[in-house]
TIVEXPA-408641 format. One record per residue (C-alpha): residue in one letter; z, x, y. Coordinates in steps of 0.25 Angstrom, whole numbers, padded with zeros to 4 digits, always signed. Each point is the difference from the previous one (the first is absolute). Layout:
// TIVEXPA-408641
AZXY
...
This chain:
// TIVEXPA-408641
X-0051-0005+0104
X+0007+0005-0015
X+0011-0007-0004
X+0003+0007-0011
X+0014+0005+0000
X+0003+0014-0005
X+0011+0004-0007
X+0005+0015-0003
X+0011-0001-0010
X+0008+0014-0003
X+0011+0003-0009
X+0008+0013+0008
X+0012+0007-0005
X+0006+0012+0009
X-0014+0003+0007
X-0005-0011+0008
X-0012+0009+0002
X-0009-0007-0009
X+0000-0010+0008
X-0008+0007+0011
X-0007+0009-0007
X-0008-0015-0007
X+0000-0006+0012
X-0007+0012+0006
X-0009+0003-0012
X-0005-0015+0002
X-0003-0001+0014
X-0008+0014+0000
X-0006-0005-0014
X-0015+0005+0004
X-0011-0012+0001
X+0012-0010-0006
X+0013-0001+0010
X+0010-0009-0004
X+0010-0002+0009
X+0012-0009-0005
X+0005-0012+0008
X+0013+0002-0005
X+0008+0010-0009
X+0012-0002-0010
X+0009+0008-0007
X+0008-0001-0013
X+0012+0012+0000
X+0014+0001-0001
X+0011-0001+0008
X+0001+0014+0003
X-0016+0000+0002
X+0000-0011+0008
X+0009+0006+0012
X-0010+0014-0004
X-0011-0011+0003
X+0004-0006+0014
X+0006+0014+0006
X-0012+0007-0002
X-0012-0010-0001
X+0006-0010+0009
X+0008+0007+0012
X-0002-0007+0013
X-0009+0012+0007
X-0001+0011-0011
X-0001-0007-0012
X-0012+0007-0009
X-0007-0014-0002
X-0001-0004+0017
X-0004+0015+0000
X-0012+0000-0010
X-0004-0014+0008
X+0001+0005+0014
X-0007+0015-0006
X-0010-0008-0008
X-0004-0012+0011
X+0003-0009-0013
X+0000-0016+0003
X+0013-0007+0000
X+0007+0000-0015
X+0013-0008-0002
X+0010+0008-0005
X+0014-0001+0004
X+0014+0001-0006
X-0003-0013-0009
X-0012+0007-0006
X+0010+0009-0009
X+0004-0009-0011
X+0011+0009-0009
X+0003-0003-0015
X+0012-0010-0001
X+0010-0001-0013
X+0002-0014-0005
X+0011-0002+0011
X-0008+0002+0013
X+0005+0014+0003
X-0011+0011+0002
X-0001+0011-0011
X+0002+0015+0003
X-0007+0004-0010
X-0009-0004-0014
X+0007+0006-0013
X+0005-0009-0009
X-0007-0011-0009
X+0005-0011+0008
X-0004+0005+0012
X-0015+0004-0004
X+0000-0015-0004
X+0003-0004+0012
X-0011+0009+0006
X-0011-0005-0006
X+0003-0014+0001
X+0001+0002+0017
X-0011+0007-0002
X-0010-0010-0006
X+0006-0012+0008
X-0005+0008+0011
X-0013+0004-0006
X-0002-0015-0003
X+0002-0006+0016
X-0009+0010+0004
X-0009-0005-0010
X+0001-0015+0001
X-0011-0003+0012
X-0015+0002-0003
X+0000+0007+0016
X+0007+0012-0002
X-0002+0014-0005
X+0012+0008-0007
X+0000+0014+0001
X+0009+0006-0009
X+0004+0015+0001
X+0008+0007-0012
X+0003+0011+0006
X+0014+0000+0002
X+0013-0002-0004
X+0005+0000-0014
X-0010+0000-0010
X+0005-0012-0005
X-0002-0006+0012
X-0015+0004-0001
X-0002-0002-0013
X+0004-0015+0003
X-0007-0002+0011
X-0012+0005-0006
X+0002-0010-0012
X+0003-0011+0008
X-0014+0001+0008
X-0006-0001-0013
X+0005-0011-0003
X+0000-0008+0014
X-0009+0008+0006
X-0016-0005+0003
X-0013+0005+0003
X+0004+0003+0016
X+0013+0007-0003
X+0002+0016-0002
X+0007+0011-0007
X+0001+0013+0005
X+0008+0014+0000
X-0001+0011+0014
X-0003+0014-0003
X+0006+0009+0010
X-0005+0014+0003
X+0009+0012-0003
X+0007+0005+0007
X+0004-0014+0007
X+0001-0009-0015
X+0015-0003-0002
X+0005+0005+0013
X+0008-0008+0008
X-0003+0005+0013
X-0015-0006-0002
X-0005-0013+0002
X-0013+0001+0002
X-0012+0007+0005
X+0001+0001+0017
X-0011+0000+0009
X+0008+0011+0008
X+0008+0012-0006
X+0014+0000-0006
X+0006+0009-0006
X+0005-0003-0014
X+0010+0011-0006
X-0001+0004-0015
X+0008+0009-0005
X-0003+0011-0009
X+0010+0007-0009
X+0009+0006+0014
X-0012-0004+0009
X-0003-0012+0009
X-0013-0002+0002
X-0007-0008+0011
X-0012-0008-0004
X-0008-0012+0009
X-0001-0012-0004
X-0012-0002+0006
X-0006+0008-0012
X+0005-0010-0011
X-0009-0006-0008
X+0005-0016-0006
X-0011-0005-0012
X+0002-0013-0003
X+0000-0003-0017
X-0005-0014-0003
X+0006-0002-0014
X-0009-0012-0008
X+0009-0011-0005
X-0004-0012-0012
X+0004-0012+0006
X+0008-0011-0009
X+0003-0007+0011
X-0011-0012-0006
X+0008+0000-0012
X+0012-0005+0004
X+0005-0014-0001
X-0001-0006+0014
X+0017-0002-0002
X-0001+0015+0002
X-0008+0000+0010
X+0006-0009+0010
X+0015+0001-0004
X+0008+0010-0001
X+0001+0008-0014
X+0008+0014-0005
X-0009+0011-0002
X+0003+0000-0014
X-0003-0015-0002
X-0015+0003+0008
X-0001+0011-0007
X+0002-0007-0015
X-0011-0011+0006
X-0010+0010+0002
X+0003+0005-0014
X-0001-0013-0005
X-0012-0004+0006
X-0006+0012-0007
X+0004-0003-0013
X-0007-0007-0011
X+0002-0015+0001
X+0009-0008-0008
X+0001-0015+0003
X+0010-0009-0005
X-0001-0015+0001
X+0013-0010+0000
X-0005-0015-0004
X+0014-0006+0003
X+0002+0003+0015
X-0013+0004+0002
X+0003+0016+0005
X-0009+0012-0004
X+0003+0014-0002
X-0010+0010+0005
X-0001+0014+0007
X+0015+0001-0002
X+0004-0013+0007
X+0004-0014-0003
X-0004-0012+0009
X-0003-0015-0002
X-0014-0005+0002
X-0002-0014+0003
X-0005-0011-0012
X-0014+0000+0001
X-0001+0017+0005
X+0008+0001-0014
X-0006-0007-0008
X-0014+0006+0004
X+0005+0016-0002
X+0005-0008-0014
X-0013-0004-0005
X-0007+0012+0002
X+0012+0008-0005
X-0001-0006-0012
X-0014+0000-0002
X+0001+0016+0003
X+0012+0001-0010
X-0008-0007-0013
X-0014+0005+0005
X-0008-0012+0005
X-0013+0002+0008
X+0001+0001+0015
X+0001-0016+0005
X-0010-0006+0009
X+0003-0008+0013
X+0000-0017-0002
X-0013-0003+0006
X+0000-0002+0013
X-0001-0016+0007
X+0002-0007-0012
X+0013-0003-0010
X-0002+0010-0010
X+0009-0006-0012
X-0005+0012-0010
X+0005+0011+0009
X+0014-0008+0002
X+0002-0003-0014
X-0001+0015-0005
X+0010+0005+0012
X+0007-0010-0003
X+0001+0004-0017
X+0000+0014+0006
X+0013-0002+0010
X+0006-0008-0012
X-0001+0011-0009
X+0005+0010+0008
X+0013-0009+0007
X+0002-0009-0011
X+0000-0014+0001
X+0013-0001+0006
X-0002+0010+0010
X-0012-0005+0007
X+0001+0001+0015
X+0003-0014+0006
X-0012-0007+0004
X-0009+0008-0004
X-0004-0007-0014
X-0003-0013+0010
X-0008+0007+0009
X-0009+0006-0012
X-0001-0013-0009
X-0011-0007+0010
X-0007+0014+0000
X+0000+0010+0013
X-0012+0005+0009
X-0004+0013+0004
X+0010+0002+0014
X+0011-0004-0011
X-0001+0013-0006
X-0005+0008+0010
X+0012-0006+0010
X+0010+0005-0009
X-0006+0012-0002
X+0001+0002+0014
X+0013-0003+0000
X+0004+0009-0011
X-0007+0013+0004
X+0009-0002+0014
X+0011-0002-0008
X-0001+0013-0009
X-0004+0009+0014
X+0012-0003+0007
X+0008+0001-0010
X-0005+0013-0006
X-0010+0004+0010
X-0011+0013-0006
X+0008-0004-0016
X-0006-0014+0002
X-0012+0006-0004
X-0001-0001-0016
X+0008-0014+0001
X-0011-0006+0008
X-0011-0010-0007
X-0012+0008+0000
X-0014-0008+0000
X-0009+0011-0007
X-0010+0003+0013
X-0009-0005-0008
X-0009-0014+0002
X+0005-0011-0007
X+0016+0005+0004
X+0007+0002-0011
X+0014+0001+0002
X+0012+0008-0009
X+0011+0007+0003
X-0001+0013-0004
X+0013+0006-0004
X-0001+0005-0014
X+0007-0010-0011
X+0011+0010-0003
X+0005-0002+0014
X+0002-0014+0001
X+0013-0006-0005
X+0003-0016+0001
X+0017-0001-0002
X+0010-0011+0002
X+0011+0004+0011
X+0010+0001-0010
X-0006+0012-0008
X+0005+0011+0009
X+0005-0008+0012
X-0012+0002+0007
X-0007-0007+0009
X+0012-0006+0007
């Protein structure tokens, strides 16, 4: 049994067509059917009541049509499926025109994108092919950045006569008669003869380098989108001795003494051009290996600003899971907290035999600074 669940996302505007014409494009999809176990839509106020009288009427709403027409399996889609865009006091908008309001588009827009997204057993399809193209356009960007290997993008093409014609919602497996009109002529066309393709559209997905905050929690569109760019961008890293905070990949956080004070030594060693270090040897007190990390750390903090405890717990000498512990512990740290921009701030051990370990940011982009400098760090 496949417990996957199916999720067709929309945007719609005046024609709730598009809604029908995916559906149907995905479940005649020859060799790879994909029927939906449920379907949303993101609209207006004035799309959303479009959406339910002519989608969603009790006995001749074009969705139970297509189902019964098509002997598709039960898809949830009710009334509470059609999610319309809300202004920052609740109340449904009519319409997208203002600055304001297309802000508050994309942010409903990627917090939805982002639910879908959250548990490993779905599958999101997304389908741009309607409403405003805003609205596409955000959708569209926000499965780039949410979106995974499972999830979709696509756009229907409709055959002429019956593309943009609101009398047509999909191909029928009966005749029906669609009227076009031509110049002072109205023409009757069957929509059995329509043809729907369906346009997958490739997506790159950033989804891994978001920090896991983003991911989890709930985030503007414009504040995913500056992470994304962040996570892009060449790496910086700023270190803070007094409270122990760090500033990389656009974001300040605090890391705990020992986490600290090993992204210090290395930072340091980066930043005056030392050799890559090597592990203390493993089962055994190695004293040598503690006193240079221990010169290093000094160097880079000052001796006032050592992490407490940590120049007790490096004077007897440390082992091997000393290190490699911490190191542990760091590499989560920097993951969560920048997820795919963690990489250039993570030790690096060489893949080579002896490991050497460095960090391998260039020395122009490592600053050690008291708080008071620029404020920073708080």
């Amino acid at each position: 049994m496949n417990s996957t669940r199916r999720i067709l996302l929309a945007v719609t505007g005046l024609t709730p067509q598009v809604v029908t014409e995916t559906l149907y494009a995905l479940a005649q999809r020859p060799g790879d059917p994909w029927v939906p176990n449920e379907i949303h839509l993101i609209t207006t106020a004035t799309g959303a009541e479009n959406a339910r009288l002519n989608l969603l009427a009790q006995t001749d709403g074009w969705f139970h049509r297509l189902c019964r027409d098509y002997a598709l399996p039960p898809i949830e889609f009710t009334d509470a499926h059609i999610h319309a865009l809300t202004d920052a006091s609740g109340r449904a908008l009519d319409d997208i025109r203002t600055p304001a309001e297309n802000s508050l588009a994309a942010d409903f827009i990627t917090d939805m994108v982002r639910r879908f997204t959250e548990a490993d057993h779905t599958e999101l399809h997304v389908s741009i092919a309607g409403g405003r193209k805003t609205m596409g356009y955000y959708l569209g960007y926000a499965l780039s950045l949410y979106g995974r290997p499972q999830d979709r993008l696509s756009h229907v093409l409709v055959s002429d006569p019956f593309e943009n014609n609101r009398q047509f919602y999909y191909p029928t497996p009966y005749d029906h008669a669609i009227h076009v009109r031509r110049g002072e002529k109205e023409i009757a066309h069957n929509a059995r003869h329509a043809r729907i393709e369906l346009a997958e559209i490739p997506f790159v997905s950033l989804r891994h380098g978001l920090p896991e905050a983003l991911l989890t929690g709930q985030a503007g569109f414009h504040d995913t989108v500056q992470a994304a760019r962040t996570a892009l961008g060449p790496a910086t890293l700023t270190l803070y001795p007094e409270n122990r905070r760090i500033l990389a990949a656009g974001k300040t956080f605090h890391l705990p003494p020992a986490q600290f004070a090993l992204l210090a030594v290395f930072a340091y060693r980066a930043q005056v051009g030392l050799a890559p270090m090597r592990a203390p040897l493993k089962d055994v007190r190695d004293h040598e290996w503690a006193q240079t990390y221990l010169d290093n750390l000094t160097q880079a903090c000052g001796i006032m600003r050592l992490p407490n405890g940590i120049e007790d717990t490096l004077r007897p000498g440390v082992d091997e899971s000393y290190f490699s512990q911490h190191l542990s512990r760091l590499r989560a740290t920097l993951k969560r907290q920048l997820g795919l921009a963690a990489t250039p701030y993570s030790i690096d051990d060489g893949s080579t035999r002896p490991r050497q370990y460095r960090l391998a940011l260039p020395a122009h982009a490592i600053c050690f600074e008291s708080v008071n400098d620029r404020g920073a760090g708080k």
